[in-house]
mmCIF entry with sequence, helices, sheets and N, C-alpha, C, O atoms, coordinates in Angstrom:
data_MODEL
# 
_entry.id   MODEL 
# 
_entity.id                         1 
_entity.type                       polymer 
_entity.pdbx_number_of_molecules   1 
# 
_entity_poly.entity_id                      1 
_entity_poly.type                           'polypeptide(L)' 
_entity_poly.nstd_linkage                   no 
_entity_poly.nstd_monomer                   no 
_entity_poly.pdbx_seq_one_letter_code       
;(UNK)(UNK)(UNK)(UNK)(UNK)(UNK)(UNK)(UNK)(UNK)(UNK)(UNK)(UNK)(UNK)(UNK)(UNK)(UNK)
(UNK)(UNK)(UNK)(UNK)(UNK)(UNK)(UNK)(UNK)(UNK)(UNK)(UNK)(UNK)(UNK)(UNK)(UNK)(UNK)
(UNK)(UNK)
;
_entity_poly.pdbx_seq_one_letter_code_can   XXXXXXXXXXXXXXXXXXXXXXXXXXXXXXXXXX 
_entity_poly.pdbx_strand_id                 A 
# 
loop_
_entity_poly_seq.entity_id 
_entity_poly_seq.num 
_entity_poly_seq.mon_id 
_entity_poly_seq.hetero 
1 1  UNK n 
1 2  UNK n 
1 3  UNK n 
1 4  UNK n 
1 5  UNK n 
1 6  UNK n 
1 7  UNK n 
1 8  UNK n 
1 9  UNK n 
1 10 UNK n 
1 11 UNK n 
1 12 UNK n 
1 13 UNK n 
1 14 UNK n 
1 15 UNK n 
1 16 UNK n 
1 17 UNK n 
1 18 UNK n 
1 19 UNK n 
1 20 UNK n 
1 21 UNK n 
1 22 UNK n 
1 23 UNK n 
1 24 UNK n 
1 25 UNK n 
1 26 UNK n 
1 27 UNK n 
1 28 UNK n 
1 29 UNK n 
1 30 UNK n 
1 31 UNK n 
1 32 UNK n 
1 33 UNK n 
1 34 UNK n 
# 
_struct_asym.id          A 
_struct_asym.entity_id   1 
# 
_struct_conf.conf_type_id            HELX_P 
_struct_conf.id                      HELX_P1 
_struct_conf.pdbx_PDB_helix_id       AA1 
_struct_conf.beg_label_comp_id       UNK 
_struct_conf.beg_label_asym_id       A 
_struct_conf.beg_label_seq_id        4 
_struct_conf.pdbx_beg_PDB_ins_code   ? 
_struct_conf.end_label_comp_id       UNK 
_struct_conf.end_label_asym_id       A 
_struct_conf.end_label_seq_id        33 
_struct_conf.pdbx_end_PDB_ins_code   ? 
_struct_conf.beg_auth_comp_id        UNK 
_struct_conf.beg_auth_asym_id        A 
_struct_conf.beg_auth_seq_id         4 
_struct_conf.end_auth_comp_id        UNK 
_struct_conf.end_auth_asym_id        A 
_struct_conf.end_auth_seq_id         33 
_struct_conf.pdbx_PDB_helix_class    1 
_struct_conf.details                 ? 
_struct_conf.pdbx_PDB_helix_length   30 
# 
_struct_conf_type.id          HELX_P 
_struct_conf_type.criteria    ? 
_struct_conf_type.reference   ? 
# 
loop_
_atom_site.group_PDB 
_atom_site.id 
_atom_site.type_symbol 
_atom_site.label_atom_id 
_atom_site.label_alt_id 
_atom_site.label_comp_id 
_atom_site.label_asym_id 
_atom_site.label_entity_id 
_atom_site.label_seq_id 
_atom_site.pdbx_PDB_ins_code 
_atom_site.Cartn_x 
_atom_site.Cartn_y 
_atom_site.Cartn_z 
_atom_site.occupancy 
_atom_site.B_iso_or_equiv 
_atom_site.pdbx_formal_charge 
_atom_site.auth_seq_id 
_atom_site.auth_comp_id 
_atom_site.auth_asym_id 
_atom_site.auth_atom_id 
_atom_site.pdbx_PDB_model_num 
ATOM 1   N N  . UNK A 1 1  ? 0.835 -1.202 0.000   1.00 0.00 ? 1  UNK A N  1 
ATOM 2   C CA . UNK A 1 1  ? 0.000 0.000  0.000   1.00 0.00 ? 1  UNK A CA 1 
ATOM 3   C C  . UNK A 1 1  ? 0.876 1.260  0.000   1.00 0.00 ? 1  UNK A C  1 
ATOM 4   O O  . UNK A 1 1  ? 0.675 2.180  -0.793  1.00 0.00 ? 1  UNK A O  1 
ATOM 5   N N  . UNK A 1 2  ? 1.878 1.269  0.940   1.00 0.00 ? 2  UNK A N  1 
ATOM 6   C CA . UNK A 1 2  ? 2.428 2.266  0.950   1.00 0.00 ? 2  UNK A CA 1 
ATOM 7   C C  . UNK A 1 2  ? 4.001 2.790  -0.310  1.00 0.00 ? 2  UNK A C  1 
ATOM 8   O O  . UNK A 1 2  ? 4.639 3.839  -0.405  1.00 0.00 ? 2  UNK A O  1 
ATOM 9   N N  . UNK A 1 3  ? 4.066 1.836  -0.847  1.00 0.00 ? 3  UNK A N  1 
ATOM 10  C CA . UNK A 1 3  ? 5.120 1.238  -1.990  1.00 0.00 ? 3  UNK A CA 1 
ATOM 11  C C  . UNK A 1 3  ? 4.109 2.122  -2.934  1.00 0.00 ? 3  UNK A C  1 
ATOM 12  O O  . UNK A 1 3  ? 4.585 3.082  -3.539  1.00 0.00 ? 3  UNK A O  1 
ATOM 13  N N  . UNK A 1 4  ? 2.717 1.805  -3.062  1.00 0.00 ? 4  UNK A N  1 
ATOM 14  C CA . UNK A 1 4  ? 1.856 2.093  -4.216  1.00 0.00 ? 4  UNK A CA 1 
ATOM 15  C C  . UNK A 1 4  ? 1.753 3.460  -4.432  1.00 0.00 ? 4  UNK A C  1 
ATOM 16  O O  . UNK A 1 4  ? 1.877 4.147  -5.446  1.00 0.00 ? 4  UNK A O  1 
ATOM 17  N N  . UNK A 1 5  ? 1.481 3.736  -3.184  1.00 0.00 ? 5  UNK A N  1 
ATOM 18  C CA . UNK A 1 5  ? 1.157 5.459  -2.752  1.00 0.00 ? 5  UNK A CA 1 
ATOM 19  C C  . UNK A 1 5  ? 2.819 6.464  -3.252  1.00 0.00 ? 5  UNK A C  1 
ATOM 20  O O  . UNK A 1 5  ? 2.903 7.680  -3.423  1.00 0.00 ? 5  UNK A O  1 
ATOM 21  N N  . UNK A 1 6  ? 3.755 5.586  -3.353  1.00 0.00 ? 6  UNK A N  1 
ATOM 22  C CA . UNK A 1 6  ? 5.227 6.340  -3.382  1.00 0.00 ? 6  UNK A CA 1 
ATOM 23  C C  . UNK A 1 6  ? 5.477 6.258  -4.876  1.00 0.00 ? 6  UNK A C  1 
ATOM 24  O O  . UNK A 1 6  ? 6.239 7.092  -5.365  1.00 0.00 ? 6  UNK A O  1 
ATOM 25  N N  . UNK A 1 7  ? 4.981 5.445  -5.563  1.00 0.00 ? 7  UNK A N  1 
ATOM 26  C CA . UNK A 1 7  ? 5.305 5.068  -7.012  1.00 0.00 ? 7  UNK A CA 1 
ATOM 27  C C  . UNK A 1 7  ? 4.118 6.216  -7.279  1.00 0.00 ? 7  UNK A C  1 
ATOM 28  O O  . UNK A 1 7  ? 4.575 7.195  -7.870  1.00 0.00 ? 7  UNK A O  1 
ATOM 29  N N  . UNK A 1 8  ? 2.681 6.306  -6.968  1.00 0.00 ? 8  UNK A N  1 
ATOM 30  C CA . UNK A 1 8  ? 2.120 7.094  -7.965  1.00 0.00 ? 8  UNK A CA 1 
ATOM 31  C C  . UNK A 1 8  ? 2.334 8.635  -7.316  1.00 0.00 ? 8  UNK A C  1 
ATOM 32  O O  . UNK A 1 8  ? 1.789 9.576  -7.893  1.00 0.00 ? 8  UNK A O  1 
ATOM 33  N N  . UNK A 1 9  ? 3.069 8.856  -6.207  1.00 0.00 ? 9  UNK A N  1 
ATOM 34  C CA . UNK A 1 9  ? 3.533 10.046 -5.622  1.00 0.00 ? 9  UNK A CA 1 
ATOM 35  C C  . UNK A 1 9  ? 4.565 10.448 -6.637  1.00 0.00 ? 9  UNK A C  1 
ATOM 36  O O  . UNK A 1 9  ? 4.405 11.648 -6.857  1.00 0.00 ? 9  UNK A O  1 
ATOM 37  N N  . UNK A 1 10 ? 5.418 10.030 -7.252  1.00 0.00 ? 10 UNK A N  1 
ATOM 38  C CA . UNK A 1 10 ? 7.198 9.944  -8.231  1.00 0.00 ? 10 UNK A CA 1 
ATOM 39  C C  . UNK A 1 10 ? 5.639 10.251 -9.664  1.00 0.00 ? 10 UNK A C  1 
ATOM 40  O O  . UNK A 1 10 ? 5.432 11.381 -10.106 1.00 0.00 ? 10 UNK A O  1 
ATOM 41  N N  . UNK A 1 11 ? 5.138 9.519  -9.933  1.00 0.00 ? 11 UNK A N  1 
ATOM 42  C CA . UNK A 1 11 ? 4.325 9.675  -10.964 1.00 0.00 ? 11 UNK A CA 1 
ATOM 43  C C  . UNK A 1 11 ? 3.915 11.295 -11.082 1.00 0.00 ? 11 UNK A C  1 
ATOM 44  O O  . UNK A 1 11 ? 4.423 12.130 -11.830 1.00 0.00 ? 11 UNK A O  1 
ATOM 45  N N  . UNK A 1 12 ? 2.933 11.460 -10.196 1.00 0.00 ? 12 UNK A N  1 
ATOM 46  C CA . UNK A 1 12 ? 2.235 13.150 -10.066 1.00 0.00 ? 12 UNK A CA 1 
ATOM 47  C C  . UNK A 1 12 ? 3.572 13.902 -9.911  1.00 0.00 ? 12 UNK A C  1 
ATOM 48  O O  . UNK A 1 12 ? 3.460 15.037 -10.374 1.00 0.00 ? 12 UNK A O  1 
ATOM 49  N N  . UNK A 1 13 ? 4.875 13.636 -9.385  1.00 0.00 ? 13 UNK A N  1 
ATOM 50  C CA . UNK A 1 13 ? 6.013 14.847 -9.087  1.00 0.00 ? 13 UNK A CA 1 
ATOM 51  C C  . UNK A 1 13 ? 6.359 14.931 -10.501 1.00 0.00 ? 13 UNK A C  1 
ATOM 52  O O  . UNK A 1 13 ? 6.430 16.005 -11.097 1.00 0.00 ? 13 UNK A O  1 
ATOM 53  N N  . UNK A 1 14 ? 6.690 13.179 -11.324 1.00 0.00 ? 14 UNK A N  1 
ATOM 54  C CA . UNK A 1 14 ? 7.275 14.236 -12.528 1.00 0.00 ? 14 UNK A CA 1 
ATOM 55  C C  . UNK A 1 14 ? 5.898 14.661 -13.464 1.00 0.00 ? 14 UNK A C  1 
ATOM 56  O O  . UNK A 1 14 ? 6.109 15.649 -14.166 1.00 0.00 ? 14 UNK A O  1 
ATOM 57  N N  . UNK A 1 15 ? 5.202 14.364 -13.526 1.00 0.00 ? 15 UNK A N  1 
ATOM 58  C CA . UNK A 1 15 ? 4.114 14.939 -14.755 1.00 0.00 ? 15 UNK A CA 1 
ATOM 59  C C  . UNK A 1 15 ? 4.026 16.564 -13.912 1.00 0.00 ? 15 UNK A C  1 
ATOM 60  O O  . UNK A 1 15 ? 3.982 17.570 -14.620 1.00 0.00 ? 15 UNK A O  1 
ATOM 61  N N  . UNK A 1 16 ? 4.009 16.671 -12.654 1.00 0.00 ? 16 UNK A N  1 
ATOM 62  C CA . UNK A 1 16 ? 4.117 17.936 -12.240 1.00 0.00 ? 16 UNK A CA 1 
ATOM 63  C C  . UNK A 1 16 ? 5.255 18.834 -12.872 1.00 0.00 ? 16 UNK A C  1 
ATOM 64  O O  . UNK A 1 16 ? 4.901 19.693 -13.679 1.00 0.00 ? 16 UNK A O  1 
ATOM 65  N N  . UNK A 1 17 ? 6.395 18.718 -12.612 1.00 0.00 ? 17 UNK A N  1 
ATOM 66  C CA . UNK A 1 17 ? 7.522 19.094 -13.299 1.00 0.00 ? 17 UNK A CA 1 
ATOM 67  C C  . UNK A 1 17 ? 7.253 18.844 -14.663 1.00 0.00 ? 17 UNK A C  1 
ATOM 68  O O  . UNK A 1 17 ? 7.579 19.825 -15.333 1.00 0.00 ? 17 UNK A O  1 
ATOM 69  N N  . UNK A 1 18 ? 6.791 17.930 -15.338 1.00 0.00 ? 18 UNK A N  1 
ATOM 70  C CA . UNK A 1 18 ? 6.888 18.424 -16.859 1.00 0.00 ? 18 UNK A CA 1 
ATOM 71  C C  . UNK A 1 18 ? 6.032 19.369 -17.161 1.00 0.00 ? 18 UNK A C  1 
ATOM 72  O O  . UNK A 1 18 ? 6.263 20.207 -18.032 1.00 0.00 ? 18 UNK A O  1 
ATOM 73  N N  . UNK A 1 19 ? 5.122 19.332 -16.573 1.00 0.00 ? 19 UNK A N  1 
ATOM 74  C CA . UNK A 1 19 ? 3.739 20.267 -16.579 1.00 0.00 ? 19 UNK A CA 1 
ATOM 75  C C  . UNK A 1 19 ? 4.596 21.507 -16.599 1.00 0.00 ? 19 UNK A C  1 
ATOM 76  O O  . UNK A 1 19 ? 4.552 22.246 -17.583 1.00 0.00 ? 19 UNK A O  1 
ATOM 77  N N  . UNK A 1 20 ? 5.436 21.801 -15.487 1.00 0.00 ? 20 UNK A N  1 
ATOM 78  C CA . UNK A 1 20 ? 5.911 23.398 -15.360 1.00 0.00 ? 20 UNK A CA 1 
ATOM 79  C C  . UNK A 1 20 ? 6.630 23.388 -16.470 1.00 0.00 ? 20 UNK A C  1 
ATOM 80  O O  . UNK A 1 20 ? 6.349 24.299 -17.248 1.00 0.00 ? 20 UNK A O  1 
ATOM 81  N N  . UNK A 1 21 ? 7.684 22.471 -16.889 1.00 0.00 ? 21 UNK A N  1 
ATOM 82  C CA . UNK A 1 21 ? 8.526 23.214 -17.704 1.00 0.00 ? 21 UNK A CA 1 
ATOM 83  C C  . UNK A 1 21 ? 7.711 23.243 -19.210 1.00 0.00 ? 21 UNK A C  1 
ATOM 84  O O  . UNK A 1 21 ? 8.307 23.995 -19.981 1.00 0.00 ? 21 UNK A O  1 
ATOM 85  N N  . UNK A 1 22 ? 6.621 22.680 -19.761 1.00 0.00 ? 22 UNK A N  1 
ATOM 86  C CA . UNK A 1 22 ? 6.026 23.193 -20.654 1.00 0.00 ? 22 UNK A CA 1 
ATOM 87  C C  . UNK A 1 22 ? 5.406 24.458 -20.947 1.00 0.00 ? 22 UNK A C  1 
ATOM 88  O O  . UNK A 1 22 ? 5.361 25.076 -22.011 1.00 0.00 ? 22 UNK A O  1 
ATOM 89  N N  . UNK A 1 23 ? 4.656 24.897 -19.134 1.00 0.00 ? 23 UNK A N  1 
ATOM 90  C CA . UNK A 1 23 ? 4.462 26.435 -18.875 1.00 0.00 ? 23 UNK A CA 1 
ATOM 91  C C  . UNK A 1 23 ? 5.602 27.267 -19.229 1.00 0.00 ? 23 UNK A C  1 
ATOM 92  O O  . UNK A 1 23 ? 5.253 28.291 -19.817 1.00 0.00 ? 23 UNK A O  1 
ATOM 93  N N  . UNK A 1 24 ? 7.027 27.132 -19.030 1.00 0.00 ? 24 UNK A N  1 
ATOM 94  C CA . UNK A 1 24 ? 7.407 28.124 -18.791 1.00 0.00 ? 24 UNK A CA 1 
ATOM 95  C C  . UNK A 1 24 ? 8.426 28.146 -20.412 1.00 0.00 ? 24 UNK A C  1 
ATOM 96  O O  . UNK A 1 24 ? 9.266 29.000 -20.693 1.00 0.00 ? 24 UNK A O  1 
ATOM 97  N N  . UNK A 1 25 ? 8.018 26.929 -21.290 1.00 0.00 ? 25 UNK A N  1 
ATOM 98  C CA . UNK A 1 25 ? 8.640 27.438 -22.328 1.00 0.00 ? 25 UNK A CA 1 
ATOM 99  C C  . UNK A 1 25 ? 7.681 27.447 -23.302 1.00 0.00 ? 25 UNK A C  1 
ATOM 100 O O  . UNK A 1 25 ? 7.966 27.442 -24.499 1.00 0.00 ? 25 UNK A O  1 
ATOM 101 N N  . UNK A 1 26 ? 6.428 27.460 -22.824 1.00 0.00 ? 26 UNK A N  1 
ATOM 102 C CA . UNK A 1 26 ? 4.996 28.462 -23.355 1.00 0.00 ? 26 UNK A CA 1 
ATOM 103 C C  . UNK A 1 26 ? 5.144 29.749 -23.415 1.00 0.00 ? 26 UNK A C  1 
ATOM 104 O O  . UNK A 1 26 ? 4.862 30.516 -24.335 1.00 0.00 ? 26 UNK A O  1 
ATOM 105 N N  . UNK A 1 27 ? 5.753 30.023 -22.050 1.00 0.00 ? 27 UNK A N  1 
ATOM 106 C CA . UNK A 1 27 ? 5.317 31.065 -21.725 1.00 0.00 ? 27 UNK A CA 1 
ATOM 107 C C  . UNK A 1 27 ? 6.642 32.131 -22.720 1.00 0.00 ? 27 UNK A C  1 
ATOM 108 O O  . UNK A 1 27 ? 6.513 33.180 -23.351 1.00 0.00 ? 27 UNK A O  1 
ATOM 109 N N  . UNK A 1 28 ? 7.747 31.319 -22.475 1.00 0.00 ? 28 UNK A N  1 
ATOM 110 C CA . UNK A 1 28 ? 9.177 32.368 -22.761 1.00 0.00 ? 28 UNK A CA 1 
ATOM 111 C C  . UNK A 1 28 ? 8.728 32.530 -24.493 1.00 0.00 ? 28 UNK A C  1 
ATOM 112 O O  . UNK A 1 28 ? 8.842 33.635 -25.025 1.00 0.00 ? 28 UNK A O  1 
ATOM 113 N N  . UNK A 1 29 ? 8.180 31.234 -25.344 1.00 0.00 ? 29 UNK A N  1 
ATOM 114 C CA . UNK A 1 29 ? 8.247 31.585 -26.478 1.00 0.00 ? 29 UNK A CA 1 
ATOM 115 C C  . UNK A 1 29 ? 7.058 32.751 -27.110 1.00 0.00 ? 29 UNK A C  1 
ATOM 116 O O  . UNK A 1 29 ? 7.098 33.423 -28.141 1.00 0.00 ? 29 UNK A O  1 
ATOM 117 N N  . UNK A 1 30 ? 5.990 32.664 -26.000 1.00 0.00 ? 30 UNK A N  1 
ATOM 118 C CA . UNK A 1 30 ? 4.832 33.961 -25.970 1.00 0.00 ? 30 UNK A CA 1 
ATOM 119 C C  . UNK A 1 30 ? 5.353 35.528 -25.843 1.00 0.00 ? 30 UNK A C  1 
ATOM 120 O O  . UNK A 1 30 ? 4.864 36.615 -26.152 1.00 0.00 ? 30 UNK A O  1 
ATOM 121 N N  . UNK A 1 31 ? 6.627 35.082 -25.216 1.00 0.00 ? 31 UNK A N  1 
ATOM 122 C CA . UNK A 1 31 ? 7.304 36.173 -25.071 1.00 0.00 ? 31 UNK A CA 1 
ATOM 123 C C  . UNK A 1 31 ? 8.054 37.123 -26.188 1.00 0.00 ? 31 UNK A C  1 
ATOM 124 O O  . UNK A 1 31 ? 7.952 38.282 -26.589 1.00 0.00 ? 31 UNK A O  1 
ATOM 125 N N  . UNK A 1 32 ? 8.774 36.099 -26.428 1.00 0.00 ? 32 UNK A N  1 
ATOM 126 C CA . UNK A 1 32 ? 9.476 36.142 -27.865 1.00 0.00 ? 32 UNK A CA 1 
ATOM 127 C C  . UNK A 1 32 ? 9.043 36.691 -28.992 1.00 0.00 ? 32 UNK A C  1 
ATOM 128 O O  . UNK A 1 32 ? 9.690 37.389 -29.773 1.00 0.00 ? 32 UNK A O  1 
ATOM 129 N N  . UNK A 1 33 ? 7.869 36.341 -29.062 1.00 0.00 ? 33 UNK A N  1 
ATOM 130 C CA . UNK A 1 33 ? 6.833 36.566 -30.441 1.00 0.00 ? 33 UNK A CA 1 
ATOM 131 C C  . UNK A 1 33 ? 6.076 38.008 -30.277 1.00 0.00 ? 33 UNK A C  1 
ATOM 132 O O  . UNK A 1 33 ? 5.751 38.622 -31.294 1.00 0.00 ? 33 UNK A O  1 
ATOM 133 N N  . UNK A 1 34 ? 5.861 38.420 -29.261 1.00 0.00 ? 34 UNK A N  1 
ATOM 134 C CA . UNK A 1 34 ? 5.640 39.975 -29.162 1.00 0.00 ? 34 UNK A CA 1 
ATOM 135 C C  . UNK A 1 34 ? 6.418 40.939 -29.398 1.00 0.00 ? 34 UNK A C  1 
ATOM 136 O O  . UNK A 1 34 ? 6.027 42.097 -29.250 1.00 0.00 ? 34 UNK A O  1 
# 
């Protein structure tokens, strides 16, 4: 149970982290283009 909870914890951290770094090279190339 608690093995399960740590594997899909590592799961949500990196889709979290990819999540940001897609924001923020959304965001830099939104930048760019103005």
């Amino acid at each position: 149970m608690i093995e399960k909870g740590r594997v899909l914890g590592g799961i949500y951290l990196t889709g979290g982290i990819a999540h940001l770094i897609r924001f923020i090279t959304g965001f830099t190339t939104d930048m760019s283009n103005k």
